[in-house]
C-alpha positions as CSV (number, residue, x, y, z in Angstrom):
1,X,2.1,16.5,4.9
2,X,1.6,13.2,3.1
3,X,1.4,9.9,5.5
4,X,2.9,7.1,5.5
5,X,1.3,3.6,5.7
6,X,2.8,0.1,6.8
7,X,1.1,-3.1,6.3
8,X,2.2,-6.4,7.3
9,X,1.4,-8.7,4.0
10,X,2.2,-11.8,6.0
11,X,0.2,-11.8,8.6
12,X,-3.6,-12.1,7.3
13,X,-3.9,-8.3,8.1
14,X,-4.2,-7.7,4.1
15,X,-4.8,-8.6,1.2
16,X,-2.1,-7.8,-0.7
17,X,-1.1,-10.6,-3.9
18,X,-1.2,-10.7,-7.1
19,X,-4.2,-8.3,-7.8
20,X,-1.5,-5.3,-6.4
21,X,1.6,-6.5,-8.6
22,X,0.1,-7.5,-11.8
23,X,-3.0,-5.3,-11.6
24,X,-6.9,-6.1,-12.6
25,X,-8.4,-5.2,-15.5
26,X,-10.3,-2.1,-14.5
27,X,-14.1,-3.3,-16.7
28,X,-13.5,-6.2,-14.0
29,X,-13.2,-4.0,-10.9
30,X,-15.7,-1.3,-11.7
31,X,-18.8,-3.4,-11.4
32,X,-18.0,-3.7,-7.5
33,X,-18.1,0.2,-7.2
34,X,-21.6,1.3,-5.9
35,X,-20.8,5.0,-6.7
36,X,-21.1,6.6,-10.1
37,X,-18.8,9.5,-9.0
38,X,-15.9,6.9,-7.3
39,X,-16.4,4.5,-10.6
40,X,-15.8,7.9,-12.6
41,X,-12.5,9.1,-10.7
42,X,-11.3,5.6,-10.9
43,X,-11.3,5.2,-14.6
44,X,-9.5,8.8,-14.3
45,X,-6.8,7.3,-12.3
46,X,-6.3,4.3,-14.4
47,X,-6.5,5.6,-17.8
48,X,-4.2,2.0,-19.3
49,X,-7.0,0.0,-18.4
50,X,-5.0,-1.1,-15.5
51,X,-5.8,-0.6,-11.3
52,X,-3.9,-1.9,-8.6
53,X,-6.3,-2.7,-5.2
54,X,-5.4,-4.4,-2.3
55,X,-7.3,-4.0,1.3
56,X,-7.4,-4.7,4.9
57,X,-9.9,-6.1,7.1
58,X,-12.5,-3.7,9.0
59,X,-11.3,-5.1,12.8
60,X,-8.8,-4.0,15.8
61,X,-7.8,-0.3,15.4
62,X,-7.6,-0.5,11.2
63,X,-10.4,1.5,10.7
64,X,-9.3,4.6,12.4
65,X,-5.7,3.8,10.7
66,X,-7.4,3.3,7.1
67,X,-9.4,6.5,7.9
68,X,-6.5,8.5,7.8
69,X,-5.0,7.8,4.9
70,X,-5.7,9.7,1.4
71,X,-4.7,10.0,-2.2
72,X,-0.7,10.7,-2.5
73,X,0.4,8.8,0.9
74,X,2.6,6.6,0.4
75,X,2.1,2.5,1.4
76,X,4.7,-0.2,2.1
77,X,4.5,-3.5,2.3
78,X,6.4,-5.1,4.9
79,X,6.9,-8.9,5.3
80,X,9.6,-10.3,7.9
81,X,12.2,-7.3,8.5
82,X,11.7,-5.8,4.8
83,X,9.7,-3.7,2.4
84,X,8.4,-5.8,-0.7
85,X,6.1,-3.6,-2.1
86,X,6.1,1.0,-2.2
87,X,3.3,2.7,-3.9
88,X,1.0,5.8,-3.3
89,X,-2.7,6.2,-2.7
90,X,-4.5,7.0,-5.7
91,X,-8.2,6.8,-3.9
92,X,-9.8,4.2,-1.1
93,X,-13.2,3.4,-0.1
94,X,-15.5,0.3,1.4
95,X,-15.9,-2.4,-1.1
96,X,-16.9,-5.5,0.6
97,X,-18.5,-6.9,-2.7
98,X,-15.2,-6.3,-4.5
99,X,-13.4,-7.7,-2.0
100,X,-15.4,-10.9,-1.8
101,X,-14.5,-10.9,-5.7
102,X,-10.7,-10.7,-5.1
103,X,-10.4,-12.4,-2.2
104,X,-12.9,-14.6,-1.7
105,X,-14.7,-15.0,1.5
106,X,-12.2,-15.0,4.8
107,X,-13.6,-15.9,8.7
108,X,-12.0,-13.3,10.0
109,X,-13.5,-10.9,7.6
110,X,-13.5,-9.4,4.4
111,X,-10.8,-7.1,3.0
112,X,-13.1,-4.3,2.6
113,X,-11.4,-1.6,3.3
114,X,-9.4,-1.0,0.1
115,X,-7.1,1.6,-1.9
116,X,-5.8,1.7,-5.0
117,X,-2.5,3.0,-6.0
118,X,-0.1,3.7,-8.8
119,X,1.5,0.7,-10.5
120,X,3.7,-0.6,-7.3
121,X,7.6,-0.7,-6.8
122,X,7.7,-4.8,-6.2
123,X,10.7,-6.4,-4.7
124,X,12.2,-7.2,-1.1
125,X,14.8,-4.6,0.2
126,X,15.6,-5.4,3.6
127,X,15.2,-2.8,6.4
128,X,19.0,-2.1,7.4
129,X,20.0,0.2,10.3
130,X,20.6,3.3,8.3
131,X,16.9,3.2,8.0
132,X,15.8,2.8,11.6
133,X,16.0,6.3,10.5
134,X,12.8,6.2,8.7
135,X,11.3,2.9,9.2
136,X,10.7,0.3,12.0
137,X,12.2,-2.9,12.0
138,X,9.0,-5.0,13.4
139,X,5.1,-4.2,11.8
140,X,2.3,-6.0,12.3
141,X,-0.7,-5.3,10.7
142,X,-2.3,-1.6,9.7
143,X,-0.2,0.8,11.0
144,X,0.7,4.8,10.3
145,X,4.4,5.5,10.7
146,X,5.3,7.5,13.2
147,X,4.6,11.4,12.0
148,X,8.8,12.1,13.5
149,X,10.1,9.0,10.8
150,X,7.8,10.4,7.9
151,X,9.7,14.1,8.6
152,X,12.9,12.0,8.8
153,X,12.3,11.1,5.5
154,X,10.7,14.4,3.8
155,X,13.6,15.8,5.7
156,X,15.9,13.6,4.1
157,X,15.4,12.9,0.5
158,X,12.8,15.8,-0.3
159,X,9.5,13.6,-1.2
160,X,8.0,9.8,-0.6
161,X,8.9,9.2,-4.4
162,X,12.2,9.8,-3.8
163,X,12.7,8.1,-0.9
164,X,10.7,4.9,-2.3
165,X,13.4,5.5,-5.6
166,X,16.9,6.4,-3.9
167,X,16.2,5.8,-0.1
168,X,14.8,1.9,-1.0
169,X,16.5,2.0,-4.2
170,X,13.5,0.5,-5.9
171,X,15.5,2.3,-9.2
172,X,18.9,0.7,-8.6
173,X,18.9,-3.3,-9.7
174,X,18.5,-5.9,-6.6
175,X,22.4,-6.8,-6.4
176,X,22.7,-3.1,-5.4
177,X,19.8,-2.7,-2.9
178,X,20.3,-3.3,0.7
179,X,21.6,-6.0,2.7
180,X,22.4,-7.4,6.0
């Protein structure tokens, strides 16, 4: 069963900016992959030119969390009692040069542990009660969601894509999407 991942983009946890919603060039990324093989299945993944990378720090429990996670789980962004950004895991690995790159340098650590994923689902939908459901109200930030919400939504609406479509209507225009 695919995971899903939460990560609070407001709380220095992650790196998550511009870089995820307008995407890098990918002959600017791929000098920061060490491995042949990873620099190979990224150019796969990416075959417009385009990736999409964002990453957390290697401290606290993230580690273990990031660990977990692997191509076709789904990611949210989550920033003061909302989702702002939905996409799915294409690959991850350790990148502390890249991140550097991106990010610049941070005292409480490089962004290092990254992922890229599919062109993301941008935009605030606010996390109502008919989705305590599926989501928490409060993140803070790396976390897993709890394996019981994740079947809530399989259960639900079939598939992460279509929950990230209908269930937080990234499809439907933003007049029509959740709100208090």
């Amino acid at each position: 069963m695919a995971n899903v991942f939460i990560c609070a983009v407001d709380d220095g946890a992650a790196a998550f900016g511009r870089e995820l919603e307008t995407g890098c060039a990918l002959e600017t990324v791929l000098p920061f992959i060490p491995d042949e093989r990873q620099r190979e299945a990224l150019r796969r993944l990416s075959p417009d030119g385009q990736c999409y990378p964002w990453g957390v720090r290697d401290r606290g429990d993230t580690l273990p969390v990031w660990t977990l996670m692997a191509p076709d789980d789904l990611v949210l962004g989550y920033r003061r009692r909302a989702i702002v950004c939905a996409s799915t895991v294409l690959m991850k690995g350790r990148y502390p040069a890249l991140a550097e790159r991106l990010w610049g340098g941070h005292p409480g650590g490089s962004f290092e542990l990254m992922g890229f994923v599919r062109k993301p689902h941008v935009g605030e939908v606010p996390i109502v009660e008919p989705m305590l459901g599926y989501l928490d109200r409060e993140c803070s930030g790396f976390t897993r969601l709890d394996p019981a919400k994740c079947e809530n939504i399989l259960r639900a609406f079939g598939s992460l894509d279509v929950f990230v479509r209908l269930g937080l209507r990234y499809d439907f225009p933003f007049s029509f999407r959740h709100s208090e």
